[in-house]
PyMOL Python script that loads the backbone (N, CA, C, O; Angstrom):
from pymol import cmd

cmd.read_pdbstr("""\
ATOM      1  N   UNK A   1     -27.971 -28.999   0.638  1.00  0.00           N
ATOM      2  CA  UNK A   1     -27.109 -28.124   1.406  1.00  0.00           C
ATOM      3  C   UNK A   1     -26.176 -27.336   0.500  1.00  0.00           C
ATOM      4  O   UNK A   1     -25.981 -26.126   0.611  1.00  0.00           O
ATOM      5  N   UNK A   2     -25.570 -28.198  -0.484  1.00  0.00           N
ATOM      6  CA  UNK A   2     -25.082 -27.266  -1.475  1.00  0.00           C
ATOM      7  C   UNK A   2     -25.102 -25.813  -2.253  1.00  0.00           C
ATOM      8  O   UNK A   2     -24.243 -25.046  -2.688  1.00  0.00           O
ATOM      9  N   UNK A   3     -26.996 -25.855  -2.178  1.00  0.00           N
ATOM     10  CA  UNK A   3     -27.218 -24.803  -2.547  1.00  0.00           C
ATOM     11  C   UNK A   3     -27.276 -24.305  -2.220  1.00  0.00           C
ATOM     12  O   UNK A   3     -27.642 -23.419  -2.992  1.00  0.00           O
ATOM     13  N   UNK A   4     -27.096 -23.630  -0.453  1.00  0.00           N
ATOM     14  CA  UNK A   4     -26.896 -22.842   0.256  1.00  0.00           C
ATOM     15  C   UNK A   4     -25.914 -21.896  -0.262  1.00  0.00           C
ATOM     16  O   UNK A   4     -26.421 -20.800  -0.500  1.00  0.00           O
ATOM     17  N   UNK A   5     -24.418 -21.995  -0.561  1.00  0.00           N
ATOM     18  CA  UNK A   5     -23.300 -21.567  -1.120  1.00  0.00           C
ATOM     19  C   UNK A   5     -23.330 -21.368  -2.340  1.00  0.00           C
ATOM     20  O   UNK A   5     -23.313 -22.287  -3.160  1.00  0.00           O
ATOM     21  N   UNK A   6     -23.396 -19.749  -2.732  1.00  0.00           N
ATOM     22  CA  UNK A   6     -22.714 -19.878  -4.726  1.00  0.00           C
ATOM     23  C   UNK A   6     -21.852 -20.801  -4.695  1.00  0.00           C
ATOM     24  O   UNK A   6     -21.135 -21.497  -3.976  1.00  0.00           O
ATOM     25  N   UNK A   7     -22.173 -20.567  -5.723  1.00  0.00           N
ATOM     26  CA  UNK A   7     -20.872 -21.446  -7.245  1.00  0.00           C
ATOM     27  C   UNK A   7     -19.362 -20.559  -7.897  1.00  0.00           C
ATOM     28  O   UNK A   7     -19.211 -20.085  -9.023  1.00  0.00           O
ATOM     29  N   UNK A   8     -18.815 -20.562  -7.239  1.00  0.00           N
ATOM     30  CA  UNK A   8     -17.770 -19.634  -7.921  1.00  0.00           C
ATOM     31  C   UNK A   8     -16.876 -20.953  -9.300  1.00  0.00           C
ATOM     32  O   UNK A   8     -16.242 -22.006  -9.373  1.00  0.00           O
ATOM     33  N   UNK A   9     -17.574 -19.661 -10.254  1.00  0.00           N
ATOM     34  CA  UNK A   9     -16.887 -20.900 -11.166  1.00  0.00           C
ATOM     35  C   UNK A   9     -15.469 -21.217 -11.829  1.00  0.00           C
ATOM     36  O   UNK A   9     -15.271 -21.897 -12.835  1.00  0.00           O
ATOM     37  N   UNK A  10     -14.442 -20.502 -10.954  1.00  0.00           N
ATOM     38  CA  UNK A  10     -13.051 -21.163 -11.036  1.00  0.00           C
ATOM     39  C   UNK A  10     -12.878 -22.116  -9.830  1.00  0.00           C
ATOM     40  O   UNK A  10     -11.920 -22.840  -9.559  1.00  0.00           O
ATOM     41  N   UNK A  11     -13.847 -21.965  -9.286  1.00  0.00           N
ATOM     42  CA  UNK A  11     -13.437 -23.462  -7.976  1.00  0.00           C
ATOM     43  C   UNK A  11     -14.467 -24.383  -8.477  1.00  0.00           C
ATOM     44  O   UNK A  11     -15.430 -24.457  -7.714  1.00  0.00           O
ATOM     45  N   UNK A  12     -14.543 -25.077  -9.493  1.00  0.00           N
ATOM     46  CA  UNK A  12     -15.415 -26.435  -9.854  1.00  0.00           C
ATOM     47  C   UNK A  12     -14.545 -27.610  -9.803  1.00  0.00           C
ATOM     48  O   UNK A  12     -13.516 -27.811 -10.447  1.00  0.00           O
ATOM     49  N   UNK A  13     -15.219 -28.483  -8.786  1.00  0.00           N
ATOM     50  CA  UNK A  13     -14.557 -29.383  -8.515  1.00  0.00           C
ATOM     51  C   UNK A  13     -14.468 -30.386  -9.784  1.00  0.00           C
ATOM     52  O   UNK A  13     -13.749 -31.384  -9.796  1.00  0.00           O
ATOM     53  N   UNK A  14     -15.004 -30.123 -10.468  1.00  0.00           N
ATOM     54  CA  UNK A  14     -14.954 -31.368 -12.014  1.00  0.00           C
ATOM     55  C   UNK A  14     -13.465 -30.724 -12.815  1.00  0.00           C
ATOM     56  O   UNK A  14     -12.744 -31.331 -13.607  1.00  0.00           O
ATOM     57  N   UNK A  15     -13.336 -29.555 -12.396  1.00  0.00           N
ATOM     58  CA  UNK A  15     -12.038 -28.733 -12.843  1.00  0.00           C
ATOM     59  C   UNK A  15     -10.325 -29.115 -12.467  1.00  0.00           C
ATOM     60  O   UNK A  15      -9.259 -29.149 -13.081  1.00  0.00           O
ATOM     61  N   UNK A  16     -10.768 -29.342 -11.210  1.00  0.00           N
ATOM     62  CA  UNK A  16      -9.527 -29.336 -10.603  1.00  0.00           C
ATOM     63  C   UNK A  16      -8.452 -30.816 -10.821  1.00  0.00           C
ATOM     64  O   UNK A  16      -7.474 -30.847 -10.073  1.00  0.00           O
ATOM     65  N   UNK A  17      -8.582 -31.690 -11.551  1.00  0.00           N
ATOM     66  CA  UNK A  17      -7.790 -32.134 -11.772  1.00  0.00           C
ATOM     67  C   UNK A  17      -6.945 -31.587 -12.989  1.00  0.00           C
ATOM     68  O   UNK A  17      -5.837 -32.012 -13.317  1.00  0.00           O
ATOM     69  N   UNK A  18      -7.455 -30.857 -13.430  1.00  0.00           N
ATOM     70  CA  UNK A  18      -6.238 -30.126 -14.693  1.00  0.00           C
ATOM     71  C   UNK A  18      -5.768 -28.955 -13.928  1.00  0.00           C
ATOM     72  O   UNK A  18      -5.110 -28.062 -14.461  1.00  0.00           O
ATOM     73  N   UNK A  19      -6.194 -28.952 -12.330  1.00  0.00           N
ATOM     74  CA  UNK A  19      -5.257 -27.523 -11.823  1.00  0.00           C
ATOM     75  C   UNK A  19      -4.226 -27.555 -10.750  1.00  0.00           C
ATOM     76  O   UNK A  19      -4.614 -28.195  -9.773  1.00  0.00           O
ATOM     77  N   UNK A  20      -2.870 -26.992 -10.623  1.00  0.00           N
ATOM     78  CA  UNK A  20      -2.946 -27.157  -9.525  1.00  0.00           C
ATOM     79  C   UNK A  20      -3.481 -25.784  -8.409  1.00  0.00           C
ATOM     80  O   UNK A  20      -3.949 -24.674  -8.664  1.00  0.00           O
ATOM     81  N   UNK A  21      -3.225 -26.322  -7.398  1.00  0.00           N
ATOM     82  CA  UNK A  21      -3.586 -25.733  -6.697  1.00  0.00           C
ATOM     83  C   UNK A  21      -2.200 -25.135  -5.155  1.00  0.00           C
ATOM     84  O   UNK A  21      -1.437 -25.783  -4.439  1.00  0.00           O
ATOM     85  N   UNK A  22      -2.527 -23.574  -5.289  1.00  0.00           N
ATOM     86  CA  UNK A  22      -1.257 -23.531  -3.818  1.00  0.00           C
ATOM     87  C   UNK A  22      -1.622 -23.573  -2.867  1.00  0.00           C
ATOM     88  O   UNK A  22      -2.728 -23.178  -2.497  1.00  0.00           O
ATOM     89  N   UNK A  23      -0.552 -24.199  -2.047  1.00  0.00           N
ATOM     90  CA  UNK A  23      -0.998 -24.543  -0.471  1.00  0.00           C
ATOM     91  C   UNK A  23      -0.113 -24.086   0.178  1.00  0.00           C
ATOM     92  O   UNK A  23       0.961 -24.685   0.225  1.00  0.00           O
ATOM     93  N   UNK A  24      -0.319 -22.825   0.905  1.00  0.00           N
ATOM     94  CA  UNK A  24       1.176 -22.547   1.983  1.00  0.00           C
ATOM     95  C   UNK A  24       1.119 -23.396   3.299  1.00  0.00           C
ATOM     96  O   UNK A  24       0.021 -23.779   3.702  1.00  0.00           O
ATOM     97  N   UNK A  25       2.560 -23.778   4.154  1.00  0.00           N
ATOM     98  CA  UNK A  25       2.249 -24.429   5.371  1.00  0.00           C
ATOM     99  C   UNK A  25       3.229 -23.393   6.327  1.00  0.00           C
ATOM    100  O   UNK A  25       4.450 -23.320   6.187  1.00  0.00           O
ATOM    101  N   UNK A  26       2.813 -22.982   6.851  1.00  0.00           N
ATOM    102  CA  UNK A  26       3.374 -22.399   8.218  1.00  0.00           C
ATOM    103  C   UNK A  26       3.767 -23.640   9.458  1.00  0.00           C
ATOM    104  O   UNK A  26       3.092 -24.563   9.914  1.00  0.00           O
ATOM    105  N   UNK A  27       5.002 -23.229   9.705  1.00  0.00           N
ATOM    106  CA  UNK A  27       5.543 -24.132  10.678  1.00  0.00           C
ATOM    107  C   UNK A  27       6.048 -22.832  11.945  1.00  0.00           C
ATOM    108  O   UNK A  27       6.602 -21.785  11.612  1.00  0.00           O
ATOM    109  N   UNK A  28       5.752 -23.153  13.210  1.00  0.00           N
ATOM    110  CA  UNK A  28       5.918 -21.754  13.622  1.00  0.00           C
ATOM    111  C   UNK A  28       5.851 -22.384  15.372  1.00  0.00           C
ATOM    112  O   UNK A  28       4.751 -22.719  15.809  1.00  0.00           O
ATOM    113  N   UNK A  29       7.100 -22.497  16.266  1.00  0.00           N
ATOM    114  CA  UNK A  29       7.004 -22.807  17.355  1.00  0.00           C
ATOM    115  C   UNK A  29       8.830 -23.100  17.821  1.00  0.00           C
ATOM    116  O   UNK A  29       9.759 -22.547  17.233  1.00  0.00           O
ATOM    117  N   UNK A  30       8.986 -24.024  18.919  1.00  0.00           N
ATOM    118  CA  UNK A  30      10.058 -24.244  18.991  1.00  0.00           C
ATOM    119  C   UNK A  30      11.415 -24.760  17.601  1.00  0.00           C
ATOM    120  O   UNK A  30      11.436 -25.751  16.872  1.00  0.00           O
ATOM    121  N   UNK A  31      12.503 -23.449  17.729  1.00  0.00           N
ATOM    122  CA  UNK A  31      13.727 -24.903  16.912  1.00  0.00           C
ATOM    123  C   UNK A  31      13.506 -25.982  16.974  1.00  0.00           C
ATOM    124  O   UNK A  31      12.817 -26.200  15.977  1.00  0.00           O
ATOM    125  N   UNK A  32      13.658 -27.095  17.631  1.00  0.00           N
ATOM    126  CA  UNK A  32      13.969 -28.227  17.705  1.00  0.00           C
ATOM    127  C   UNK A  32      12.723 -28.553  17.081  1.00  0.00           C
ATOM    128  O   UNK A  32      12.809 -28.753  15.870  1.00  0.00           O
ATOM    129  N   UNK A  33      11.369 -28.679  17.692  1.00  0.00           N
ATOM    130  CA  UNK A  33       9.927 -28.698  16.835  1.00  0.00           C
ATOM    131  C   UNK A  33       9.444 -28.628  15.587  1.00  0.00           C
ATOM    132  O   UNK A  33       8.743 -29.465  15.017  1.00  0.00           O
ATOM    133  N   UNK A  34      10.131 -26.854  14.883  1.00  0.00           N
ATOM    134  CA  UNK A  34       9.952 -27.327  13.641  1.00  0.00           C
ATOM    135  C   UNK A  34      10.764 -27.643  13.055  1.00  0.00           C
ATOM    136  O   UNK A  34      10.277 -27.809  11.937  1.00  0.00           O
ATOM    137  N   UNK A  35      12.123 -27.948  13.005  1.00  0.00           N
ATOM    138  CA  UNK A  35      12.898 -29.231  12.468  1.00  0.00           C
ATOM    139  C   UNK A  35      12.295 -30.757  12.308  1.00  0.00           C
ATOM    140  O   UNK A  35      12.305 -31.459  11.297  1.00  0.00           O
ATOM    141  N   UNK A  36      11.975 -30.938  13.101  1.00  0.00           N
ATOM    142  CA  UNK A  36      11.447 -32.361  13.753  1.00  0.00           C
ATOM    143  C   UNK A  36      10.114 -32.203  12.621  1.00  0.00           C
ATOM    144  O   UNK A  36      10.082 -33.066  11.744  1.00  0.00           O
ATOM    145  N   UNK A  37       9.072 -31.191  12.607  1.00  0.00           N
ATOM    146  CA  UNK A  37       8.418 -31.415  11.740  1.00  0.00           C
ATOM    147  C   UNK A  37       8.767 -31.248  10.019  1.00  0.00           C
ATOM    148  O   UNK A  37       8.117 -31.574   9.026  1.00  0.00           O
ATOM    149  N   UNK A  38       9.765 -30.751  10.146  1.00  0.00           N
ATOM    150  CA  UNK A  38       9.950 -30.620   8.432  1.00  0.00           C
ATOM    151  C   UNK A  38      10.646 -31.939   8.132  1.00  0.00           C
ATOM    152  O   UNK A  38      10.820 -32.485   7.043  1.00  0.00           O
ATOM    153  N   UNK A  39      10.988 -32.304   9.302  1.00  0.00           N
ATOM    154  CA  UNK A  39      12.134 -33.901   9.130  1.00  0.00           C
ATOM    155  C   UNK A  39      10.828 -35.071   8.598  1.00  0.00           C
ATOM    156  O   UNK A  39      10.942 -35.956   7.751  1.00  0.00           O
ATOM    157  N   UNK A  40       9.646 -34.719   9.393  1.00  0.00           N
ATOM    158  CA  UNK A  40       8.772 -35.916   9.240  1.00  0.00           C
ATOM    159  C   UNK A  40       7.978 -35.847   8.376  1.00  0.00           C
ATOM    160  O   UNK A  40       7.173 -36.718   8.045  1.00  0.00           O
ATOM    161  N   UNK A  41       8.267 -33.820   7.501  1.00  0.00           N
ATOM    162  CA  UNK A  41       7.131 -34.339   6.353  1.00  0.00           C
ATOM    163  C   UNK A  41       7.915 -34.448   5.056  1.00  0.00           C
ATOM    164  O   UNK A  41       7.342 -34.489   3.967  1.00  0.00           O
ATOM    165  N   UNK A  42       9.565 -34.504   5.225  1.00  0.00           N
ATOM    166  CA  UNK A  42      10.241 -34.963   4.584  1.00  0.00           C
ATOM    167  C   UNK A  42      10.190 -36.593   4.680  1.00  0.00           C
ATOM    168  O   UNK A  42       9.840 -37.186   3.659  1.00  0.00           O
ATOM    169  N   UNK A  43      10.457 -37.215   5.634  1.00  0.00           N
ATOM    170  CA  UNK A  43      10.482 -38.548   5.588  1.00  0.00           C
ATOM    171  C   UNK A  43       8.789 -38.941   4.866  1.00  0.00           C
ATOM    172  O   UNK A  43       8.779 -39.739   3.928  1.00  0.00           O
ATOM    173  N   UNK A  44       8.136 -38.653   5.102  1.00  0.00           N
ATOM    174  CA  UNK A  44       6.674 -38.973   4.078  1.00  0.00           C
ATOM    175  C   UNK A  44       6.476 -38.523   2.907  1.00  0.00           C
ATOM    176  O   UNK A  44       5.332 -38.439   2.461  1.00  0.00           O
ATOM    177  N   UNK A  45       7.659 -38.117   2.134  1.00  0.00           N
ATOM    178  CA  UNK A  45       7.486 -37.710   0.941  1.00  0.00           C
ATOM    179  C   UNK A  45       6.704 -36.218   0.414  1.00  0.00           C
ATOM    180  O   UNK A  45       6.391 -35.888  -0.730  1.00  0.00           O
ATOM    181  N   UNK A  46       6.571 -35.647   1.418  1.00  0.00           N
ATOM    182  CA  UNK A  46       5.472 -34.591   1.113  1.00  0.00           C
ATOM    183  C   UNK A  46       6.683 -32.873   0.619  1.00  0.00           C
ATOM    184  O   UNK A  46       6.334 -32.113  -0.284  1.00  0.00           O
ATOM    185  N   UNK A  47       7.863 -32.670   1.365  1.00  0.00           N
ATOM    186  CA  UNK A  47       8.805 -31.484   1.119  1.00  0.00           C
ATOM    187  C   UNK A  47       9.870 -31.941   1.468  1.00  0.00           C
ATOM    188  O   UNK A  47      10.107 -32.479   2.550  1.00  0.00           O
ATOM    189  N   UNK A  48      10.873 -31.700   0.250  1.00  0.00           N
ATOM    190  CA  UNK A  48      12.339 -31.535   0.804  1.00  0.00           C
ATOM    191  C   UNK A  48      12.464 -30.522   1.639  1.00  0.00           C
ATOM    192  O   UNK A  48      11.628 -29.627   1.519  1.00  0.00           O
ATOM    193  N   UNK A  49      13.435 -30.391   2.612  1.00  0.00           N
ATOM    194  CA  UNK A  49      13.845 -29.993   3.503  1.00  0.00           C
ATOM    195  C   UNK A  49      14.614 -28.039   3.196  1.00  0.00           C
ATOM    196  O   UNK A  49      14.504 -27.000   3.847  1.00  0.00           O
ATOM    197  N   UNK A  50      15.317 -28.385   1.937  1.00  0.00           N
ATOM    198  CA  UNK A  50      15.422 -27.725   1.225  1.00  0.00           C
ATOM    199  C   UNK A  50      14.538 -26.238   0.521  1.00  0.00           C
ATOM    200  O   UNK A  50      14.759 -25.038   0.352  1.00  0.00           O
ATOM    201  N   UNK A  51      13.666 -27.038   0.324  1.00  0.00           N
ATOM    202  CA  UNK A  51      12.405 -26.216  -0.241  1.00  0.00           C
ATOM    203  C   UNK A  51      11.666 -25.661   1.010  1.00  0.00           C
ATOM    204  O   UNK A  51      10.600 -25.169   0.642  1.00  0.00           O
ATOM    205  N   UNK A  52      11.839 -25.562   2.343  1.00  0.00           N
ATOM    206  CA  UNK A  52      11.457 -24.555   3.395  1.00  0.00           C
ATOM    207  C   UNK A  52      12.060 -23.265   3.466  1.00  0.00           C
ATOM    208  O   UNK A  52      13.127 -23.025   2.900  1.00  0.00           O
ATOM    209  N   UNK A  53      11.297 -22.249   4.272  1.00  0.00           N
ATOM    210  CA  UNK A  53      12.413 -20.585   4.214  1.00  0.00           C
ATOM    211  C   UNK A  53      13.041 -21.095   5.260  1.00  0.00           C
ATOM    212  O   UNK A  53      12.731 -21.828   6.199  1.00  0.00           O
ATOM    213  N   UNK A  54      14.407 -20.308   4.736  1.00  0.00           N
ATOM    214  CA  UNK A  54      15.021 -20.257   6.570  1.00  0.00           C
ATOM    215  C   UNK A  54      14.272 -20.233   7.817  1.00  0.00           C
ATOM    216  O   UNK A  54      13.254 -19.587   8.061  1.00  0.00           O
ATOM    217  N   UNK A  55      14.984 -21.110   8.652  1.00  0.00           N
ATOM    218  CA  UNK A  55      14.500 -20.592  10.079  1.00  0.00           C
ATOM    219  C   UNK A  55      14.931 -18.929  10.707  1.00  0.00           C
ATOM    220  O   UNK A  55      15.969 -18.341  11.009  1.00  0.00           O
ATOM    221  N   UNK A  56      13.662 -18.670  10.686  1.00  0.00           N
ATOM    222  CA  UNK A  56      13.784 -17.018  11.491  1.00  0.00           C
ATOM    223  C   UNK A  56      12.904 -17.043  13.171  1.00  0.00           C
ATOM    224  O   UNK A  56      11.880 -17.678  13.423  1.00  0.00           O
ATOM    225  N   UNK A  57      13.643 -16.201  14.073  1.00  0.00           N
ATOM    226  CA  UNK A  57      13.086 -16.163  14.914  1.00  0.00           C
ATOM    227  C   UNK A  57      12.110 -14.902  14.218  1.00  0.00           C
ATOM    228  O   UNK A  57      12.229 -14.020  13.367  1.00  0.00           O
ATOM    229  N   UNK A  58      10.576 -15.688  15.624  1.00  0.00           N
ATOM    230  CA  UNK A  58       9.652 -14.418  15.564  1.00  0.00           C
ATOM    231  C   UNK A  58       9.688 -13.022  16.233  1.00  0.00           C
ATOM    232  O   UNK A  58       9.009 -12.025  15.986  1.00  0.00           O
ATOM    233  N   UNK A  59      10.882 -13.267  17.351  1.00  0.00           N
ATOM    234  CA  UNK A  59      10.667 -12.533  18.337  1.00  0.00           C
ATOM    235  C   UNK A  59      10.208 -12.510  19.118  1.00  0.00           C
ATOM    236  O   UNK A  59      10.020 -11.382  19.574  1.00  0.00           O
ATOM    237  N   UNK A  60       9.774 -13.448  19.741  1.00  0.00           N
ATOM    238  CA  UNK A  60       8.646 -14.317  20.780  1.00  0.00           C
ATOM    239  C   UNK A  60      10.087 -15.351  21.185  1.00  0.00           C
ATOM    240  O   UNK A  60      10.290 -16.350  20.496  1.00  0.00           O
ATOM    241  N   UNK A  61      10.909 -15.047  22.197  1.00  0.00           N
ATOM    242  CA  UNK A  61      11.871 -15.798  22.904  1.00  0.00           C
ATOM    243  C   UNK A  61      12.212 -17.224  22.144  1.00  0.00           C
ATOM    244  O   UNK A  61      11.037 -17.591  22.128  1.00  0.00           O
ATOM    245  N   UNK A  62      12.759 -18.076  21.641  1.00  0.00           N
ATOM    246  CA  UNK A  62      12.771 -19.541  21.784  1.00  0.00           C
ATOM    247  C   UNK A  62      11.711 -20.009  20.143  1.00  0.00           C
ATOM    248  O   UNK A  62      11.807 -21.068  19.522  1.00  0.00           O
ATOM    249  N   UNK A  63      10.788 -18.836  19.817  1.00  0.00           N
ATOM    250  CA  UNK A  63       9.953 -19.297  19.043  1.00  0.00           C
ATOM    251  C   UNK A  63      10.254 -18.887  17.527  1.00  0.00           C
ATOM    252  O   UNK A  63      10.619 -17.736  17.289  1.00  0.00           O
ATOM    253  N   UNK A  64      10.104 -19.817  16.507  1.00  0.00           N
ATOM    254  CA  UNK A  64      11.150 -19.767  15.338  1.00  0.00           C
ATOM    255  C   UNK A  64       9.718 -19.960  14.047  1.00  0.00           C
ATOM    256  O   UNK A  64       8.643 -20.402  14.453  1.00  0.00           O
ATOM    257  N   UNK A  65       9.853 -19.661  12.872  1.00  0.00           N
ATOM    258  CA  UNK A  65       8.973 -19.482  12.125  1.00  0.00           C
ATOM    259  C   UNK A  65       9.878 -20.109  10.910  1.00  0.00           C
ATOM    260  O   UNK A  65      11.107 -20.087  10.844  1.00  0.00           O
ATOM    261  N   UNK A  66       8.813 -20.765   9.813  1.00  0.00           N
ATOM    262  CA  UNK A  66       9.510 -21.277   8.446  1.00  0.00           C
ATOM    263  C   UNK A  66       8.157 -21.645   7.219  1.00  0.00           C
ATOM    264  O   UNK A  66       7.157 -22.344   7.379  1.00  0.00           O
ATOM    265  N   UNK A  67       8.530 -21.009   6.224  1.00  0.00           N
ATOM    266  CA  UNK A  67       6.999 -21.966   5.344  1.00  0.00           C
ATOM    267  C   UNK A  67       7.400 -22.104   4.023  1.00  0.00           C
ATOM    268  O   UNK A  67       8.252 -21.368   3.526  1.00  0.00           O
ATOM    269  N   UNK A  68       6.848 -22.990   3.427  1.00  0.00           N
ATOM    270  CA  UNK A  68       6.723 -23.162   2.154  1.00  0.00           C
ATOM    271  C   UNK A  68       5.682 -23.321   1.340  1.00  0.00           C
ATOM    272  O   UNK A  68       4.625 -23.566   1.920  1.00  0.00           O
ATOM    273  N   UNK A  69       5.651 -23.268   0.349  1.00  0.00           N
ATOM    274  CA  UNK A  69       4.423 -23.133  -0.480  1.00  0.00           C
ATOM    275  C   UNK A  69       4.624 -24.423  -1.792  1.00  0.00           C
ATOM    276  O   UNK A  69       5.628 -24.746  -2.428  1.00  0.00           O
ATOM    277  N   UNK A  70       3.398 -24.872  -1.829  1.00  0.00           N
ATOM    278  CA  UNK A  70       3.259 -26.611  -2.568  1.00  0.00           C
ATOM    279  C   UNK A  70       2.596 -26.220  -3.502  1.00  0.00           C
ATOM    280  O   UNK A  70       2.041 -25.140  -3.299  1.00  0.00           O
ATOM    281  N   UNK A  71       2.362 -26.866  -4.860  1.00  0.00           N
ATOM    282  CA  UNK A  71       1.365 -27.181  -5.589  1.00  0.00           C
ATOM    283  C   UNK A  71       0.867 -28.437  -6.070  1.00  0.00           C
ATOM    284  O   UNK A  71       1.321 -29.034  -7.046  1.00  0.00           O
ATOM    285  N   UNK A  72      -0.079 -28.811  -5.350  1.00  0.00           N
ATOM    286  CA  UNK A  72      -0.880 -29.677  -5.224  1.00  0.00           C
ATOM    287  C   UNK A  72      -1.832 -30.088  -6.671  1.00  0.00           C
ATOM    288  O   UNK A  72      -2.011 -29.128  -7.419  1.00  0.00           O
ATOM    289  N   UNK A  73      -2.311 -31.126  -7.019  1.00  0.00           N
ATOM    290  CA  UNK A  73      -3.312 -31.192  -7.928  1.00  0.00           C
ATOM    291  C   UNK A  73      -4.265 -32.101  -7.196  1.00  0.00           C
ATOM    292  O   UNK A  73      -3.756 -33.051  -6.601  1.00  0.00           O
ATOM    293  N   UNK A  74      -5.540 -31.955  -7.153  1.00  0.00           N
ATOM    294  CA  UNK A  74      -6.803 -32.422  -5.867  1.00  0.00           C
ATOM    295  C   UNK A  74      -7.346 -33.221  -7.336  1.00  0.00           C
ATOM    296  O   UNK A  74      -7.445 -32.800  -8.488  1.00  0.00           O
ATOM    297  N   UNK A  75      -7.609 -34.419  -6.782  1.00  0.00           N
ATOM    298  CA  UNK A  75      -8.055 -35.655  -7.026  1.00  0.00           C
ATOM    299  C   UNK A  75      -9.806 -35.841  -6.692  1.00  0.00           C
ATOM    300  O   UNK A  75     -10.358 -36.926  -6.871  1.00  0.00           O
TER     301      UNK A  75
END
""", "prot")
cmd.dss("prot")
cmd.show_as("cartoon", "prot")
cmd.util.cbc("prot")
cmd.orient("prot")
């Protein structure tokens, strides 16, 4: 099945432990909601709280937007 898909050869998975890699997360719904979620992926060690953008409304009544961007290294 593999070979169905090229090979792009900056994505080799034998590579990627010497890389990291970025991961943006969009958090995007009620205040209270995404607090609550940045609270819980703070409590799991994954982002300080800190390291999110401000909360901005979208303009969509009630509905609030925030993201940050990680660098990961894949195992």
């Amino acid at each position: 099945m593999s070979s169905e898909f090229p090979t792009n050869p900056d994505n080799n998975p034998d590579d990627y432990s010497n890389k990291k890699i970025r991961v943006q997360h969009i958090l995007k719904g009620s205040r209270k909601a995404v607090i609550n979620t940045m609270h819980t992926l703070y409590a799991m060690g994954y982002a300080e709280i800190s390291e999110w953008s401000p909360l901005q409304p979208t303009g969509i009544p009630g509905e609030f937007i925030t993201i940050i961007t990680n660098y990961l290294r894949l195992r």
